[in-house]
C-alpha positions as CSV (number, residue, x, y, z in Angstrom):
1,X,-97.0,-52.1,-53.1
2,X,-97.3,-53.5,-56.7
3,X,-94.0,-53.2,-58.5
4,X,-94.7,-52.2,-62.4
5,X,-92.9,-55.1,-64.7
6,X,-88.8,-53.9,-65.1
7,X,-88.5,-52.8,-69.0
8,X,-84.6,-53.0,-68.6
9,X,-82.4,-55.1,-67.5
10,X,-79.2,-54.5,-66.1
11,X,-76.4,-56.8,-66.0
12,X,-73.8,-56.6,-62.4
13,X,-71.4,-54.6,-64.2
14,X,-73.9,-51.9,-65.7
15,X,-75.4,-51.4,-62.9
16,X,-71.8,-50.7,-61.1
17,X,-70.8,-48.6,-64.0
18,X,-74.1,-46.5,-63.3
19,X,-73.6,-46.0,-59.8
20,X,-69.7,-44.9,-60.2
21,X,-71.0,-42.4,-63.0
22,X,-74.0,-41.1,-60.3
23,X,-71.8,-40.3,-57.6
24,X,-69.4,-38.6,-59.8
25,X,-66.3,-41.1,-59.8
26,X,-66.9,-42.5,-63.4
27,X,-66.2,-39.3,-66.8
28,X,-64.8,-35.8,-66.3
29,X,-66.0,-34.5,-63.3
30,X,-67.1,-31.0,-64.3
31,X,-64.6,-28.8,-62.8
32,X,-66.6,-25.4,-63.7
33,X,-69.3,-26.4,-60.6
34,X,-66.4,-27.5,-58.5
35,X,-67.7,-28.1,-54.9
36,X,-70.9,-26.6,-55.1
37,X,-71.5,-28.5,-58.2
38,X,-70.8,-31.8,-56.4
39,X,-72.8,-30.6,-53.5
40,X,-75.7,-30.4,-55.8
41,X,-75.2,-33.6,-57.5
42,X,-74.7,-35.6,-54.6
43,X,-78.0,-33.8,-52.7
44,X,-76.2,-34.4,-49.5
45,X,-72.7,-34.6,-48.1
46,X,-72.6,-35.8,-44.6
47,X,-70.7,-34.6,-41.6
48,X,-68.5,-36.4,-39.1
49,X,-66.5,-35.0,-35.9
50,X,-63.4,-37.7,-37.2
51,X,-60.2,-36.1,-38.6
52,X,-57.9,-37.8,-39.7
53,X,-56.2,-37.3,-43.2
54,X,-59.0,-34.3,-43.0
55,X,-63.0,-34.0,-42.6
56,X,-65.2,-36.3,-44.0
57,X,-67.2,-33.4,-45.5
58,X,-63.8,-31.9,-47.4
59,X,-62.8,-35.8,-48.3
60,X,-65.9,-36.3,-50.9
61,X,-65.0,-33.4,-53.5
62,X,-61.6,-34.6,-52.7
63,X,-62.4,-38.3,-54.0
64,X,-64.1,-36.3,-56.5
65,X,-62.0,-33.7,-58.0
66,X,-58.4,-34.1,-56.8
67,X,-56.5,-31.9,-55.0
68,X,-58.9,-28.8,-54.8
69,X,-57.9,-27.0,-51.7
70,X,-59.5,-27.2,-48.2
71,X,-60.4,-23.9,-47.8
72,X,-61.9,-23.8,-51.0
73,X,-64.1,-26.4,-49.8
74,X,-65.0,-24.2,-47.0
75,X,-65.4,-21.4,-48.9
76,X,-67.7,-23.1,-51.3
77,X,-70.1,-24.8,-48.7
78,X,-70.5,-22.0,-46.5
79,X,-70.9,-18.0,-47.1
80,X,-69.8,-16.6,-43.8
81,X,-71.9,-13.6,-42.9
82,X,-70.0,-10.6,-41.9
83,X,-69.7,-9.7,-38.4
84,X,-72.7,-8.7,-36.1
85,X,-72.7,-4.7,-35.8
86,X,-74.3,-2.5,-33.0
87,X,-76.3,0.7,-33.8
88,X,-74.6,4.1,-33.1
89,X,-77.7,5.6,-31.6
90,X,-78.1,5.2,-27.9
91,X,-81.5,4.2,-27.8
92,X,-81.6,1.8,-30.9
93,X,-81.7,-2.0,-30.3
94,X,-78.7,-3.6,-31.7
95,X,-79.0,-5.9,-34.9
96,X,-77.4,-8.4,-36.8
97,X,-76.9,-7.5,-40.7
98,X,-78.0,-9.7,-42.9
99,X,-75.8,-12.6,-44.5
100,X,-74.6,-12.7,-47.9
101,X,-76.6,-15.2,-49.9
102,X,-76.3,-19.0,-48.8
103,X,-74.8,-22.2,-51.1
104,X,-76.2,-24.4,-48.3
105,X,-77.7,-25.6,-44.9
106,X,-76.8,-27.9,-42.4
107,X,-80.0,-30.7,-41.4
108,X,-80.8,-33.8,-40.8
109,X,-80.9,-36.3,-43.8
110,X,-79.0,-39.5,-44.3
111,X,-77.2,-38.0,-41.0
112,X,-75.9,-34.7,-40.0
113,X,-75.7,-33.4,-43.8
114,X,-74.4,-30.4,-45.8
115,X,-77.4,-29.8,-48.1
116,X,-78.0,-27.4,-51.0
117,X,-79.9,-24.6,-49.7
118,X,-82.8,-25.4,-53.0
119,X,-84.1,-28.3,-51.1
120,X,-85.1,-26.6,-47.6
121,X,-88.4,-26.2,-49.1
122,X,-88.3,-30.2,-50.0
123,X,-87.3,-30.8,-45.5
124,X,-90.6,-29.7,-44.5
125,X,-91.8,-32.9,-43.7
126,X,-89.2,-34.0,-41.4
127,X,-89.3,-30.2,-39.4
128,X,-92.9,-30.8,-39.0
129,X,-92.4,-34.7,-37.9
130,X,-90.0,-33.0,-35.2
131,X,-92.7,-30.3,-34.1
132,X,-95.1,-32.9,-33.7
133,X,-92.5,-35.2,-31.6
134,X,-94.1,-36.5,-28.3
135,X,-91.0,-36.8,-26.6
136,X,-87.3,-35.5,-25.9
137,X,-84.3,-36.5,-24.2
138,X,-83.3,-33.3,-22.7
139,X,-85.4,-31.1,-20.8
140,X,-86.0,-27.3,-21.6
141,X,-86.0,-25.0,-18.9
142,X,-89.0,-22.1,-19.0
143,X,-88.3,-18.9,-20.9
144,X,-84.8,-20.5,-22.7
145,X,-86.4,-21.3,-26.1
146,X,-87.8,-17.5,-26.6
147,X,-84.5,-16.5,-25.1
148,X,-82.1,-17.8,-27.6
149,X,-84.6,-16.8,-30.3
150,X,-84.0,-13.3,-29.1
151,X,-80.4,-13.2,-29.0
152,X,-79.7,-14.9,-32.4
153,X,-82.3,-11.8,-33.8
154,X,-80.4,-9.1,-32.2
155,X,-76.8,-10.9,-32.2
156,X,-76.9,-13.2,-34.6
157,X,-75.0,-15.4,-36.0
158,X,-73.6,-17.3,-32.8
159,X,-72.2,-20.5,-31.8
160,X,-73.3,-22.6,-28.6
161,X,-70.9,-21.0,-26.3
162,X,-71.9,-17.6,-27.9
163,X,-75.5,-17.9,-26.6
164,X,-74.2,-18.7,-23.1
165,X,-72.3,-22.8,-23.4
166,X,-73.0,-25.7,-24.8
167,X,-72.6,-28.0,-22.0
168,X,-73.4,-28.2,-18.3
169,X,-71.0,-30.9,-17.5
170,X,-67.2,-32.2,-19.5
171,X,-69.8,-35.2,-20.2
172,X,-70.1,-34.9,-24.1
173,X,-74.3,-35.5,-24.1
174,X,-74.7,-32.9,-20.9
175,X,-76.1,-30.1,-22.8
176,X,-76.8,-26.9,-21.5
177,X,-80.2,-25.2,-21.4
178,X,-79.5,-23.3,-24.2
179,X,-77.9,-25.7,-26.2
180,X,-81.1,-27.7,-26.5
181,X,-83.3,-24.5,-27.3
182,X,-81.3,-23.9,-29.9
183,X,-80.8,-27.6,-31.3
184,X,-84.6,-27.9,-31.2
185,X,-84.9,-24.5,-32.6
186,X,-82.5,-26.1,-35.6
187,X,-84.8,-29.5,-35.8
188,X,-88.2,-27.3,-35.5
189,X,-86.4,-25.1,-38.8
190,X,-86.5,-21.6,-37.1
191,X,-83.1,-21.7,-37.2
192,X,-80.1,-22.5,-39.0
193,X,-76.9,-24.2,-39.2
194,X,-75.3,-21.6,-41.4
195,X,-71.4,-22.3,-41.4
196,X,-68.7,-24.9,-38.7
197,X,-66.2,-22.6,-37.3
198,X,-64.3,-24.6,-35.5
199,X,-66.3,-27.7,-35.8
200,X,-69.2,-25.7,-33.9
201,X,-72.0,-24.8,-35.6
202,X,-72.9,-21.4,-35.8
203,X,-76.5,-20.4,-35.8
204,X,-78.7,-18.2,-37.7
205,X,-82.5,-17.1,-37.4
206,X,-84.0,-19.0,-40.7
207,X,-86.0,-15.6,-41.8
208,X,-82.5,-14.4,-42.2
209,X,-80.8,-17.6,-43.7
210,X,-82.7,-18.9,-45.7
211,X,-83.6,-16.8,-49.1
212,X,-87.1,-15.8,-49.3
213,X,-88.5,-17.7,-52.0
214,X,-87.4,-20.8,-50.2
215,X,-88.7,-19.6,-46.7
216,X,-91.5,-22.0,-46.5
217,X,-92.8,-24.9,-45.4
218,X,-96.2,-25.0,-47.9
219,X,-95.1,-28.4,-49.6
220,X,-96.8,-31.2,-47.9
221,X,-95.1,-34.8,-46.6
222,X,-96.0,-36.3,-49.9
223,X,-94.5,-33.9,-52.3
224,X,-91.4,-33.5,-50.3
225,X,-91.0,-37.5,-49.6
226,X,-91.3,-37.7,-53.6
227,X,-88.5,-35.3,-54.2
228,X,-86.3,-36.8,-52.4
229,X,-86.9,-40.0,-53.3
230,X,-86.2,-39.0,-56.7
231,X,-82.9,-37.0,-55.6
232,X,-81.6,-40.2,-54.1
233,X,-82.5,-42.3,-57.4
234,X,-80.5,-39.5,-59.1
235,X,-77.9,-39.3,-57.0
236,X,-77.7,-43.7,-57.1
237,X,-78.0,-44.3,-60.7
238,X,-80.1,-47.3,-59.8
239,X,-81.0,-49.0,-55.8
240,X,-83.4,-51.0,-54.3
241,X,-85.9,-49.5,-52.4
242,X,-83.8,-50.1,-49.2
243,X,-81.1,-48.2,-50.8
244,X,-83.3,-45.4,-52.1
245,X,-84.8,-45.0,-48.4
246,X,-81.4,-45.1,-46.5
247,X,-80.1,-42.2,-49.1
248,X,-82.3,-39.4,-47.1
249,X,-83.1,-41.6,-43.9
250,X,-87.1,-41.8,-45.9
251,X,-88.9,-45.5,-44.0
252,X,-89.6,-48.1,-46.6
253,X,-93.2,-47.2,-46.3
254,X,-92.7,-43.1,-47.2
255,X,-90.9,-44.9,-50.3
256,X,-93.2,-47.2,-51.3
257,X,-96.0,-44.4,-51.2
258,X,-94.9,-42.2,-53.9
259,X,-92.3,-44.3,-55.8
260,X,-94.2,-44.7,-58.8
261,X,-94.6,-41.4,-59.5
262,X,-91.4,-40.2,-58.6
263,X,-90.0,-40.2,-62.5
264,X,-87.4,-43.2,-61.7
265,X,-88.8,-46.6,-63.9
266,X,-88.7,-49.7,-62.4
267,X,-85.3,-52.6,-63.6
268,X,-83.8,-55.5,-63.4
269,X,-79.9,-56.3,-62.1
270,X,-78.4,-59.0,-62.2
271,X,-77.6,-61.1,-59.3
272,X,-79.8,-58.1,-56.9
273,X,-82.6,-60.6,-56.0
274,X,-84.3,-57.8,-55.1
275,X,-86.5,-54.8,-57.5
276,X,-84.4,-51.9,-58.4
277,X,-85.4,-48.4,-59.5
278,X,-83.1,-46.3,-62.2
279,X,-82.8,-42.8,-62.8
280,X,-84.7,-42.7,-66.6
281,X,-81.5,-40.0,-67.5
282,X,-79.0,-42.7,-66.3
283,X,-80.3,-45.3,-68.9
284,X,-80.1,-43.0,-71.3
285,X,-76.4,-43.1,-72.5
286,X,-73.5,-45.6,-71.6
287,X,-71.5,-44.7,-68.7
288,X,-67.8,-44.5,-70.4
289,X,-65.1,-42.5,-69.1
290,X,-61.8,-42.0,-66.7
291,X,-62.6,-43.6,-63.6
292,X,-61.1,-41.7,-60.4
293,X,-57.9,-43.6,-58.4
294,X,-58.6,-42.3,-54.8
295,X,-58.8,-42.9,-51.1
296,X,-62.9,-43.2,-50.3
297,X,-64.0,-41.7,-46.2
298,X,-66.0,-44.2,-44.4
299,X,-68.9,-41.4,-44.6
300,X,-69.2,-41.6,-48.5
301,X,-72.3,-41.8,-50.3
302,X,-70.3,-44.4,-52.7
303,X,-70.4,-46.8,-49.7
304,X,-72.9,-45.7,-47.3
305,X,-74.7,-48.5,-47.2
306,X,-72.6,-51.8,-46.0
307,X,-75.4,-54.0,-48.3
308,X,-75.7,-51.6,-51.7
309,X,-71.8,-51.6,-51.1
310,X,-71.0,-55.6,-50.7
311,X,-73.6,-55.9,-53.9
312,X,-72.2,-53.3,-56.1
313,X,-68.8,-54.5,-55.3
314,X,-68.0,-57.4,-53.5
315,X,-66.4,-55.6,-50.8
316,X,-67.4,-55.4,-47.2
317,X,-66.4,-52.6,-45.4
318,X,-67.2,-51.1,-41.5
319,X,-66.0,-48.3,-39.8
320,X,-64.2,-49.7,-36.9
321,X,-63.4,-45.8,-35.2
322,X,-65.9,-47.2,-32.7
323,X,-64.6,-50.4,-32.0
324,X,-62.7,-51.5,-29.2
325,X,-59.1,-51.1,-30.3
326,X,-58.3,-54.7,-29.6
327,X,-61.1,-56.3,-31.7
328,X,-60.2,-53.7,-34.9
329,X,-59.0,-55.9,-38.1
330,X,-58.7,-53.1,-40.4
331,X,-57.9,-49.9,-38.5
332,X,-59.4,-46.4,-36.6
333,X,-60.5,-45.3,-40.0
334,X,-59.6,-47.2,-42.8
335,X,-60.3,-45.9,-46.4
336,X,-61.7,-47.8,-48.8
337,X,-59.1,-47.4,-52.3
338,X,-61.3,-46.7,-55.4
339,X,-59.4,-47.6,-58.9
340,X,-60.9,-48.4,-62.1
341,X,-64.2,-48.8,-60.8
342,X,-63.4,-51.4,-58.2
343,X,-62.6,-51.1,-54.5
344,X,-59.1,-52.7,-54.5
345,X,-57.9,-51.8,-51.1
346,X,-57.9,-50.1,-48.0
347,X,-55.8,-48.0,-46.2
348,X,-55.7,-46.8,-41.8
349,X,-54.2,-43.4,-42.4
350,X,-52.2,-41.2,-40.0
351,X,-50.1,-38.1,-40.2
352,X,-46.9,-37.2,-38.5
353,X,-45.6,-33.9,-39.1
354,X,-45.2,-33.9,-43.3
355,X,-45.4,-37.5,-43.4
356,X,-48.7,-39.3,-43.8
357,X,-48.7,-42.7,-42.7
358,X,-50.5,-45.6,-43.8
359,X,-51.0,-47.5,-40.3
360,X,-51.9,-50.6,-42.1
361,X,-52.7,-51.7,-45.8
362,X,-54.9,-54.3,-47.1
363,X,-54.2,-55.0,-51.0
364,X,-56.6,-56.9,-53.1
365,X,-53.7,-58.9,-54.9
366,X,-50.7,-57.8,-56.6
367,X,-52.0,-55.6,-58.9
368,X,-53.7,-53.2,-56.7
369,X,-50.0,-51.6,-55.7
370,X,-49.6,-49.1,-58.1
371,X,-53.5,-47.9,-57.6
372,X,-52.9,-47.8,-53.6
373,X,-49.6,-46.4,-54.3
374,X,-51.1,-43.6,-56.2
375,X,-53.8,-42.9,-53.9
376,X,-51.7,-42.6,-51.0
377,X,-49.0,-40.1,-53.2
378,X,-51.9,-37.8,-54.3
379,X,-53.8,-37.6,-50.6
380,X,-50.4,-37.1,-49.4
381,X,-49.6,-34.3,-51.5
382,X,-53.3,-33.0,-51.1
383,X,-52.8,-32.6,-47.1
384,X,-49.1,-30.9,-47.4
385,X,-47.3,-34.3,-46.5
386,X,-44.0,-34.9,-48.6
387,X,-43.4,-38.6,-47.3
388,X,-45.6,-41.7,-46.9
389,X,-44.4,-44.2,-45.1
390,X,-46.0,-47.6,-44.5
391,X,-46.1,-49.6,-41.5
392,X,-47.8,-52.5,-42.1
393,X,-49.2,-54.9,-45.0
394,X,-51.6,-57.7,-44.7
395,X,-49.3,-59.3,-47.3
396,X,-46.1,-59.0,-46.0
397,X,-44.5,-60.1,-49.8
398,X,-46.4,-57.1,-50.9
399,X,-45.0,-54.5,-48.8
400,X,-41.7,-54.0,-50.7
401,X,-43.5,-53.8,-54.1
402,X,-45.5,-50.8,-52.7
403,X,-42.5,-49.1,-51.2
404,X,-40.9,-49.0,-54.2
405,X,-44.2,-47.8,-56.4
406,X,-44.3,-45.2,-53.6
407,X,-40.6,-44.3,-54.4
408,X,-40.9,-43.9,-57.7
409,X,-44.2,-41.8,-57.8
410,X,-42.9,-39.5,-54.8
411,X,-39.6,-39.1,-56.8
């Protein structure tokens, strides 16, 4: 691919500045939209099984927007449809009502995301690259596919274990027959992931889901790969072309093909090495404004990507949840502390009873203790804890400094 000469150049810091403004973290967030709002600006908020201070999925409007409550984070990703009813007649079939109108879907994109339900349409592509997949990992027995189609039609919606188990076996990957019917059935988009009740998805046919004007799959691989593509230079402020790709999970190749005419315009950064692409509207203005102190989940679009992340910031960051305990050097599921537009810190939290603890803390120099002290009182106070304590700092000379910050903001 022939990259167009940049017309702008961007110096470190701008392009920083941008990316905090993107992903909502740099001005007044706009409180009106709330969580559907940063749903829709983000394009994709992903999932994760991990709990610890709370989901990853309830943690990003969180970083966001402050204390906003968890089940109004629920409430505003999913619209629970009402309970399945059966006909009074004795010879009618019985059928599930219709839900109330959808905020969002659960798919495949930069993982298992929350999407807005307005970019189904823009999926297509990847449903059809599943249909058209030679191969599976699980077998599917005869008959269990048109089966769980049935059921979800006339019982609809239902979890796993509502369509007869999820597993065959304790073993976590030892899916059931009709957990892979319906799993494929979710991948092939004839049906839905339409809420998590209990971390389970529950499913739904798509006919029924998914509002009709969005109920198709008419755009071809080109138009959708462009959308997106554009999304994720929205939703980045400015990237590379590896970072545009990762946003959505797109190959280099799918981005190279339509990049040009995706509506971002080609730039310059400082110290990148590498060709960037900017959203045109993010040029447009300076990106001024209060910058968010907060505690960042491992599964944050800020930081998704360990390369954009070490570039933009200078900060290298893994989740170490699947790490041998032993060989961990910052903790289970340490948090990343955003202040002032720079990662200053991290934090391995816990909670015991009221009290959340910080398992260990790593502190950027003496001046990130009152931003770390403030982001552990606020996530604290956001999770119905009324103590922190800390039991460990990579600086021990540090550790009374932050107690007594704590102190003082905690009253």
């Amino acid at each position: 691919m022939t990259t167009p000469r940049p017309t702008t150049e961007l110096t470190a810091d701008e392009a920083r500045r941008i990316a905090l403004r993107a992903q909502g973290f740099l001005g007044a967030p706009d409180r009106r939209s709330g969580v559907r709002g940063i749903l829709r600006h983000l394009g994709a908020v992903q999932l994760d099984t991990i709990s610890v201070l709370a989901r990853s999925h309830e943690l990003i409007p969180y970083a966001r927007l402050g204390a906003v409550g968890r089940k109004t984070i629920e409430n505003a990703y999913w619209t629970t449809a009402p309970e399945p009813t059966t006909a009074t007649a004795p010879t009618a079939a019985p059928t599930a009502p219709p839900p109330a109108d959808p905020h969002a879907f659960e798919y495949w994109s930069h993982a298992a995301c929350i999407l807005p339900i307005e970019e189904w349409p823009h999926f297509a592509f990847r449903r059809r690259a599943y249909r058209n997949r030679p191969h599976w990992n699980h077998e599917l027995p005869d008959g269990i596919y048109a089966q769980v189609i049935k059921q979800l039609r006339t019982e609809g919606p239902l979890t796993a274990t509502d369509l007869g188990g999820a597993k065959k076996t304790s073993d976590w990957w030892d899916w059931s027959g009709t957990k892979v019917a319906v799993e494929r059935a979710l991948m092939y988009g004839e049906v839905v992931c339409v809420e998590r009740r209990g971390w389970k998805r529950v499913y739904d046919l798509a006919e029924r889901a998914i509002p009709d004007p969005l109920l198709h799959d008419e755009l071809d691989d080109t138009e959708c790969v462009r959308r997106l593509v554009r999304l994720a230079g929205q939703s980045l402020g400015v990237g590379t072309r590896a970072d545009i790709a990762d946003y959505h999970r797109l190959k280099g190749e799918q981005v190279d093909a339509v990049i040009a005419d995706s509506g971002l315009v080609p730039v310059t950064v400082e110290g990148w090495g590498k060709p960037a692409w900017a959203d045109p509207t993010a040029l447009e203005t300076p990106p001024r404004g209060r910058h968010r102190t907060t505690l960042l989940s491992p599964f944050d679009s800020l930081i998704w990507e360990r390369s954009r992340t070490e570039r933009i910031f200078g900060f290298t960051h893994r989740l170490e949840a699947y790490v041998p305990k032993q060989k961990r050097v910052y903790g289970y599921f340490a948090m990343p502390v955003l202040s002032g537009g720079r990662l200053v810190g991290r934090v391995d939290p816990a909670r015991e009873g009221r009290t959340l603890v910080a398992k260990q803390v790593v502190l950027n120099g003496p001046k990130a203790v009152t931003s770390v002290a403030q982001a552990l009182a606020e996530a604290a106070s956001w999770v119905d804890c009324t103590d922190v304590r800390v039991e460990r700092v990579d600086a021990p000379d540090l550790r009374e400094p932050l107690a007594k910050e704590l102190s003082r903001i905690l009253g």
